[in-house]
C-alpha positions as CSV (number, residue, x, y, z in Angstrom):
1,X,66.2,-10.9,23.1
2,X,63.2,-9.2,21.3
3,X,62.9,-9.5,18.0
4,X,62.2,-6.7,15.5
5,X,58.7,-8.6,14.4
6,X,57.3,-8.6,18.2
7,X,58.4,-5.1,18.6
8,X,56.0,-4.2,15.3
9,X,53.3,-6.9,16.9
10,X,53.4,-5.3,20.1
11,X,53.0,-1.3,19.1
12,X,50.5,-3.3,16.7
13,X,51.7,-2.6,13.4
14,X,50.0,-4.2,10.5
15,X,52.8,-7.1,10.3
16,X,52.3,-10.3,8.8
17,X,54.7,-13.0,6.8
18,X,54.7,-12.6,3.0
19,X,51.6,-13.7,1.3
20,X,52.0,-17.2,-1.0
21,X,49.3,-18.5,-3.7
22,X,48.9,-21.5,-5.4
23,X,48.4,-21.7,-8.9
24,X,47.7,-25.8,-10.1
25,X,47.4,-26.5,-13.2
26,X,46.1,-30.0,-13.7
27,X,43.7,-29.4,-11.2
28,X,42.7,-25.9,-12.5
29,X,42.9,-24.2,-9.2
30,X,44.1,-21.6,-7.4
31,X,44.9,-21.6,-3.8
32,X,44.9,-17.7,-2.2
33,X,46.8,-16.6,0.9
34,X,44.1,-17.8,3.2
35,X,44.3,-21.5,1.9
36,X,40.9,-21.1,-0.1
37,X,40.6,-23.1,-3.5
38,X,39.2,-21.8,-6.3
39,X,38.4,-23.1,-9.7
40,X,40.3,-21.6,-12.2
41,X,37.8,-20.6,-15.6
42,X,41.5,-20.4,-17.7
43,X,45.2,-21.5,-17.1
44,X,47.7,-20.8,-20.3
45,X,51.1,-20.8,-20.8
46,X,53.1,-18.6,-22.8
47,X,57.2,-18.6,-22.7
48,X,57.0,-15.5,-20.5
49,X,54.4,-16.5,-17.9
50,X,51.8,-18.0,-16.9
51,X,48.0,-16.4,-17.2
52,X,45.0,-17.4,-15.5
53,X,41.0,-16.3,-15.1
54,X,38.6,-16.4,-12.8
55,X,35.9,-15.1,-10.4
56,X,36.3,-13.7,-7.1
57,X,33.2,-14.9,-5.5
58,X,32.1,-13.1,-1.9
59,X,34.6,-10.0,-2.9
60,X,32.7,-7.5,-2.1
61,X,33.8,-4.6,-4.8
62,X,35.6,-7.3,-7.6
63,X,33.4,-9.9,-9.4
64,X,36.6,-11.8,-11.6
65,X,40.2,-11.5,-11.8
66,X,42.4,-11.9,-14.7
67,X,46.0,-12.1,-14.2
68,X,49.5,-12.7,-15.4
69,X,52.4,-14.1,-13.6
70,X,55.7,-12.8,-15.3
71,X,58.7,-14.1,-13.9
72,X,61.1,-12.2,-16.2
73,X,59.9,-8.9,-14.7
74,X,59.1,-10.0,-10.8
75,X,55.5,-8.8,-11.5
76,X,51.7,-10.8,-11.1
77,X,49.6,-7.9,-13.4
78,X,46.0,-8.1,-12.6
79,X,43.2,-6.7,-14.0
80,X,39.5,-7.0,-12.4
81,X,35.6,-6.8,-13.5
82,X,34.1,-4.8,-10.8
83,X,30.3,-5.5,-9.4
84,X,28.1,-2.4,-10.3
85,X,28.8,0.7,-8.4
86,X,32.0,-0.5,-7.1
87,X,33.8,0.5,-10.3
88,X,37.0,1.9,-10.4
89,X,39.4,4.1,-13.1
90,X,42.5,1.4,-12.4
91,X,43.4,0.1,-15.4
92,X,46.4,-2.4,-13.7
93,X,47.7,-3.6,-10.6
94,X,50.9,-4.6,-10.0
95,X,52.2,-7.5,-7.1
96,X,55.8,-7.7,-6.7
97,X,56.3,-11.5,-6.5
98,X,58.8,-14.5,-6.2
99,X,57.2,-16.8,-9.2
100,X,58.3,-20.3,-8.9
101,X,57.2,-22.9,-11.1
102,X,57.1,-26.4,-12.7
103,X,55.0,-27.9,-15.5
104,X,52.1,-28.5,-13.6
105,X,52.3,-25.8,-10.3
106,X,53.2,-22.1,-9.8
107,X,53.1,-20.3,-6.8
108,X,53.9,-17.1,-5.8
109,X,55.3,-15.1,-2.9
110,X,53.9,-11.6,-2.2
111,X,56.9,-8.9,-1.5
112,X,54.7,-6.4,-0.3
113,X,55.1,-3.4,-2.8
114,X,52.4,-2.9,-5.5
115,X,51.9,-0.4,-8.2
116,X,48.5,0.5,-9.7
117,X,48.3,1.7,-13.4
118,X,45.8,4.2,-15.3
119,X,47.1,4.4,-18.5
120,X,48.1,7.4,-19.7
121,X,48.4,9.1,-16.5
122,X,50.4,7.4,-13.3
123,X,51.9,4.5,-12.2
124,X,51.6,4.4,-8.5
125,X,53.7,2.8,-5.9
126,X,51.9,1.1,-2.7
127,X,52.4,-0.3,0.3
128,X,56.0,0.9,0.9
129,X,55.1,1.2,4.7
130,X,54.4,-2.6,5.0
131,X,57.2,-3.4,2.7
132,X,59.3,-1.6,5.3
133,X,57.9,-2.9,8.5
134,X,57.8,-6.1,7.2
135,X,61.6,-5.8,5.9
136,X,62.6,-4.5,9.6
137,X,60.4,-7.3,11.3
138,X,62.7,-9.8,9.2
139,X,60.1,-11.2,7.3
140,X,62.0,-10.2,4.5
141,X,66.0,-10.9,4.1
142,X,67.8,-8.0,2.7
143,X,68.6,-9.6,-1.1
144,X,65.2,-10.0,-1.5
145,X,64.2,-6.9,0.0
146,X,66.8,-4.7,-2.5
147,X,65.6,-7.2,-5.0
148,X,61.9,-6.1,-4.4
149,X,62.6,-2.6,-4.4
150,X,64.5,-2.7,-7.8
151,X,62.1,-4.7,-9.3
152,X,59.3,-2.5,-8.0
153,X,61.3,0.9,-9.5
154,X,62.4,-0.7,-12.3
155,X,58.3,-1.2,-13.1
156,X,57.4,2.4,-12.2
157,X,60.3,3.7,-14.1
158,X,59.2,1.6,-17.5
159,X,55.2,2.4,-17.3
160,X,56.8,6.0,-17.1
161,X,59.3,6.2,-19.3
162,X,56.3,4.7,-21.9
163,X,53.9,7.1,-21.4
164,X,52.6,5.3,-18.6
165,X,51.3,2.8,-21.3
166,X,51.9,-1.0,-19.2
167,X,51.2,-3.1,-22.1
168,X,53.9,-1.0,-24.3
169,X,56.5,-1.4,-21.8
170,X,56.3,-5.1,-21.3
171,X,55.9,-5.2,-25.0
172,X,59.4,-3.5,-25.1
173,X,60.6,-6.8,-23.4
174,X,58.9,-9.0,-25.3
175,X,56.0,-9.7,-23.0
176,X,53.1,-9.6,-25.4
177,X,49.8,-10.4,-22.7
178,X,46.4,-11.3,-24.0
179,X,43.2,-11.0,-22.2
180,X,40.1,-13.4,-22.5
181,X,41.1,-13.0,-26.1
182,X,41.8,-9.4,-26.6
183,X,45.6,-8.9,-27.3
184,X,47.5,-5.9,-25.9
């Protein structure tokens, strides 16, 4: 019998397992998708997640990444440092994730959707047509496809219903985030 994810491989839609990263503490590293290590500038812990910083070296458009892993909410919120010319009006971006995590490790499994925020103006769901061919390819089982779907509305409907202000809704539940110093 066929299944659903060599049907999407064979009409050669863009199908592919869920993405997982690597976040190690004590050796102050990150592992991406792809299995590359990279040192990791900043780890720190807060009750509500973990945040890290660091560059993005060979990106072609983003120069550093700063991030926030927030279990409570499903979410990895990233914000980036552009290299000149490549700038962009994105204030957020938004991974739905699985977070798992331990003293020392985190990790993270990609769910597809995303949702980029410019503040003040939209929050913007992406990547619903990978979420879904993914979800009928079986990569995904359906609790934690309905699971990524609520948690992706229930982030499009809280930037919203806050003026599309990001830092004001996850203030709202009780997620205060902090950037290289600069609180939000």
């Amino acid at each position: 019998m066929t299944t659903q994810r060599e049907i999407a491989e064979r009409l050669g839609l863009p199908v592919h397992p869920p993405k997982t990263e690597v976040f190690d503490l004590d050796a102050g590293t990150n592992t991406d998708p792809k299995g590359h290590v990279r040192a990791v500038d900043e780890y720190r812990v807060e009750p509500f997640g973990l945040y890290l910083a660091r560059p993005l070296p060979g990106h072609p458009r983003l120069a550093y990444v700063e991030s926030w892993l927030l279990p409570a909410v499903g979410l990895r919120v990233s914000r980036w440092r552009w290299h000149p010319g490549h700038e962009s009006d994105l204030d957020y971006y938004l991974d739905v994730v699985d977070i798992d995590s331990t003293p020392a490790r985190w990790s993270t499994v990609d769910l597809y959707l995303d949702i980029e925020v410019r503040t003040g103006r939209e929050a913007r769901l992406l990547d619903v047509d990978e979420f879904v061919i993914a979800a009928k390819a079986d990569l995904l089982d359906t609790a934690t496809a309905q699971r990524a779907l609520e948690t992706a509305n229930a982030a499009v409907d809280g930037v919203a219903r806050h003026g599309y202000d990001l830092p004001k809704w996850l203030l709202h539940k009780g997620i205060a985030l902090t950037w290289r110093g600069h609180p939000e």
